[in-house]
Structure formats: structure tokens, C-alpha cells
C-alpha positions in Angstrom: -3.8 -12.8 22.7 -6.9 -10.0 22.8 -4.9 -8.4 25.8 -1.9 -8.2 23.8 -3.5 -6.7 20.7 -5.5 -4.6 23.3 -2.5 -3.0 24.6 -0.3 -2.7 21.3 -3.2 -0.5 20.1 -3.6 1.6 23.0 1.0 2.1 23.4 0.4 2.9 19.3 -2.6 5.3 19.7 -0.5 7.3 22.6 2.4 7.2 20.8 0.7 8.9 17.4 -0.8 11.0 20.2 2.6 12.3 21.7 4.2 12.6 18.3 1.5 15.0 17.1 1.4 16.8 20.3 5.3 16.9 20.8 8.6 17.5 18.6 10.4 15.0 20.1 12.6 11.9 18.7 11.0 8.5 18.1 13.2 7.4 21.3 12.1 9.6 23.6 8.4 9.4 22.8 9.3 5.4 23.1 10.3 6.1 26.7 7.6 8.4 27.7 5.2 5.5 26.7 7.3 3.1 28.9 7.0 5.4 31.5 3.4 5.0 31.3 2.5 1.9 30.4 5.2 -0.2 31.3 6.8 -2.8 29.4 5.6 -3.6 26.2 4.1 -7.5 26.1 4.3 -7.7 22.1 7.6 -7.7 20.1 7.7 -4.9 17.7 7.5 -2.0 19.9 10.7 -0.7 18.2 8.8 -1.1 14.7 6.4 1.6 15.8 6.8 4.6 13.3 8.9 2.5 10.8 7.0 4.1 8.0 8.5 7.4 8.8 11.7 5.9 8.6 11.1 3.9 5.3 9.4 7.4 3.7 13.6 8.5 2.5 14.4 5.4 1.3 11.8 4.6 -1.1 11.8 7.9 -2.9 12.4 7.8 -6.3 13.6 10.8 -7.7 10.3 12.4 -8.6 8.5 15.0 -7.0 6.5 13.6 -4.1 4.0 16.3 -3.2 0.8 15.2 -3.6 -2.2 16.3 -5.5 -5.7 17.4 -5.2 -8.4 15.4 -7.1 -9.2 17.9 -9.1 -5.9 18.6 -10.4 -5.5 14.7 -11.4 -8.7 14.7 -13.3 -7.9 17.9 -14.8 -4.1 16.3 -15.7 -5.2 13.0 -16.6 -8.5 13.6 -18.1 -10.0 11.1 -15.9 -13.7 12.6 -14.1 -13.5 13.2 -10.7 -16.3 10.8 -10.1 -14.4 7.9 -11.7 -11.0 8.5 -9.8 -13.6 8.3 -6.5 -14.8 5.2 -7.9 -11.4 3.6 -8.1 -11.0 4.7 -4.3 -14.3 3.1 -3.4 -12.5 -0.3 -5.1 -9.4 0.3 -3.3 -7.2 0.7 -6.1 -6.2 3.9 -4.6 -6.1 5.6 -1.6 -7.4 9.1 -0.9 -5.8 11.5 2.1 -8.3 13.6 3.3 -6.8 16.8 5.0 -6.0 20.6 4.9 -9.7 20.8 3.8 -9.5 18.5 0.9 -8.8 15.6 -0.9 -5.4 14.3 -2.0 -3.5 11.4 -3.4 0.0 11.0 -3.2 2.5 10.5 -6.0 2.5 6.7 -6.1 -1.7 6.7 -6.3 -1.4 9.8 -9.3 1.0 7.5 -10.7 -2.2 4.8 -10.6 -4.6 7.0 -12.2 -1.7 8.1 -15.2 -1.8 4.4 -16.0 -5.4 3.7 -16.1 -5.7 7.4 -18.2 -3.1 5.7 -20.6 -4.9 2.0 -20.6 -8.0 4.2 -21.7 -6.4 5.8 -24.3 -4.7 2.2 -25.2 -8.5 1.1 -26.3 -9.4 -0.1 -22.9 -12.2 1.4 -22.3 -15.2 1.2 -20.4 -17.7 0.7 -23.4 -15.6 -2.6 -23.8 -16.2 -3.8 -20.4 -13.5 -2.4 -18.6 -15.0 -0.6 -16.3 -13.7 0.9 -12.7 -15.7 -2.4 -11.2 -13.5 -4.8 -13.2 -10.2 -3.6 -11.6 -11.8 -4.6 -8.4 -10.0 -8.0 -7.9 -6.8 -6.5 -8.0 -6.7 -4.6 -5.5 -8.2 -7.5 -3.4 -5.0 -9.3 -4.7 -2.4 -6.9 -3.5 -4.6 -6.2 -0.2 -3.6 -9.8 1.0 -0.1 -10.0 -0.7 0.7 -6.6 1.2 -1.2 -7.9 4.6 0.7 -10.8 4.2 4.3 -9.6 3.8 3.2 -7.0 6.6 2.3 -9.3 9.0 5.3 -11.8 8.2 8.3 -9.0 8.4 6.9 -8.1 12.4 6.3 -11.4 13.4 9.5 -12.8 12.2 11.7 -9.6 12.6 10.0 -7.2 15.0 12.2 -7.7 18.3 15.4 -8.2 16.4 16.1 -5.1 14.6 16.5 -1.6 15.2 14.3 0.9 13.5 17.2 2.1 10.8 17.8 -1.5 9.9 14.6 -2.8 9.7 13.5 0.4 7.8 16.4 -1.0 4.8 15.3 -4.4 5.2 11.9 -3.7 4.9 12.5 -1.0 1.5 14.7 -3.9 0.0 12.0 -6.6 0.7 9.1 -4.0 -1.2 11.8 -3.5 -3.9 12.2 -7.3 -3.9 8.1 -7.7 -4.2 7.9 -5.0 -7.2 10.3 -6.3 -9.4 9.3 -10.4 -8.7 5.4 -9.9 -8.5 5.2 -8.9 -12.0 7.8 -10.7 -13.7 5.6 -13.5 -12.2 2.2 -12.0 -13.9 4.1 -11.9 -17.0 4.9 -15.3 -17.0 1.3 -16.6 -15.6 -0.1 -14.5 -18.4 2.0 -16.0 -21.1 1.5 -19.1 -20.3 -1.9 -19.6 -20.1 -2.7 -17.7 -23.4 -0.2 -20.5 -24.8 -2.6 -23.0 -22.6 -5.6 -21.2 -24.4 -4.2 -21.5 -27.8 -3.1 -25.5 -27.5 -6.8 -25.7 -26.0 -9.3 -23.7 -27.8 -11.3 -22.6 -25.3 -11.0 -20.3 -22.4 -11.4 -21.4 -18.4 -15.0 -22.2 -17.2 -14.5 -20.3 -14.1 -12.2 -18.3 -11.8 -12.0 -21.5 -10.1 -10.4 -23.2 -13.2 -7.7 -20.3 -13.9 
């Protein structure tokens, strides 16, 4: 199982490699690899790249360019330390490149919310601090792993690149409308649990 994990990274490494060094289609680039290393031993060497294909489907509407720090602390009124500190927590993600730093629409998006949860009264000087939005990216880091992991090993070697990229945008449009009707509904009920009780769980463990 190393071996096989060995040599998937190495086929995806030269295949980032030759897309960056070459304009050429996903299928050729696929073949050049072949050429060189032979037949793949895992079973989603079509899947390699899928994100590129996924990037048109799950646009939105909205602009997508992305933005510089300091233009979404200067937009959300957030300080460029704490939108750091909610990368160093993994909330977001930061793109380093063309000699600075950048998130893209979906992690502005991220920082709008918590500039509006602020500005809702949650604020740090009541506890809610960059630190206690730790767990939930720790959440989503294994929910995403998780479906990641599930849609190659299940689907890898049985769908094309176009039709795994629609399966796979469906299945995250699937996850974003479910997960937090679910959260909703936890939420609910276990203020109504808290209300029948009178007292609030012990621990994390007891939630």
C-alpha cells in the first residue's frame, strides 16, 4: 500500500509539473505520464486535476477574483492580524503568490460573516475569540477528508473527468444544503433539552 501511495504522489507531482511547464490538455499530459511511468497501479488516475474541472461548475454568479489581505481588513473592518489568526485556526485558507497574500471569494465570504457576527454582539470581549472558532474548522477538516476520500475510492476508476466533476459539484451542493439544516436541528433541539433540564452539558463529551 506505501508503494502505491509512493507512486500516485510521484504520477501527481509530474503531472502538476507538465501542466505548469506545458499548454497542453489534461489527456495528453495523462499520456506523457504513461509514457513515463507506465501504468498507473491506483484507481483514480483519471480524477487527477478534477478540481480544475469542478472550478465552472461551482461558480456562483459572483465575482470570483480574489483579494489581498489588506483589502479584506480594510473592507470588512477586521485587523489584518486577526484574519491571520483565523488562518492559523484553519477557518480559512490563505494563497500566497504574485508577491502577496490572498484569499479567494469563498474564504472573503468567511471573514464578511465573522465581521457581521461581530457586529451582531459576538464579540471577542464576550469570549468569542478567533481561538473559539477553532473546533469548527476541525469539524469540517474531517467531514471534507471524509467525503474526499469516499468519492475516489468508491468512484475513481469508473468515471470520466466531466462526469465525476458534476457528480462531485452535486454531492458538495448536497453537503451545503444538508450539513446545516442538520446543525439547525441539533441546535434546536438541545436548547429544548436544556430548557426541559435546567442545566447545560458537563462536557464536550456529554453534548
Amino acid at each position: 500500500r506505501g508503494n502505491v501511495r509512493t507512486e500516485h504522489v510521484k504520477r501527481l507531482n509530474l503531472t502538476r509539473r507538465l501542466q505548469q511547464e506545458r499548454p497542453l490538455p489534461l489527456s495528453v499530459i495523462k499520456t506523457i505520464v504513461t509514457s513515463e511511468m507506465g501504468q498507473p497501479q491506483g484507481g483514480f488516475e483519471e480524477l487527477i486535476g478534477l478540481e480544475v474541472a469542478m472550478g465552472p461548475l461551482l461558480a456562483d454568479g459572483r465575482t470570483l477574483a480574489p483579494k489581498r489581505i489588506g483589502e479584506v481588513a480594510k473592507d470588512t473592518g477586521l485587523s489584518d492580524d486577526d484574519i491571520r489568526k483565523f488562518a492559523a485556526i484553519g477557518l480559512i485558507q490563505i494563497d500566497s503568490r504574485k508577491g502577496g497574500d490572498w484569499l479567494n471569494q469563498r474564504n472573503v465570504k468567511i471573514m464578511e460573516i465573522i465581521a457581521q457576527t461581530r457586529a451582531d454582539g459576538f464579540t471577542p470581549e464576550i469570549g468569542y475569540t478567533v481561538e473559539s472558532y477553532a473546533i469548527y474548522p476541525q469539524m469540517i477538516e474531517l467531514l471534507a477528508r471524509r467525503a474526499v476520500v469516499g468519492f475516489y475510492s468508491r468512484l475513481g476508476d469508473k468515471l470520466d473527468q466531466p462526469a465525476a466533476a458534476k457528480l462531485a459539484v452535486n454531492g458538495i451542493r448536497t453537503l451545503s444544503e444538508m450539513v446545516p439544516l442538520m446543525l439547525i436541528d441539533r441546535i434546536v433541539r438541545m436548547v429544548e433539552k436544556v430548557s426541559e433540564s435546567g442545566k447545560l452539558p458537563a462536557s464536550d463529551e456529554d453534548v
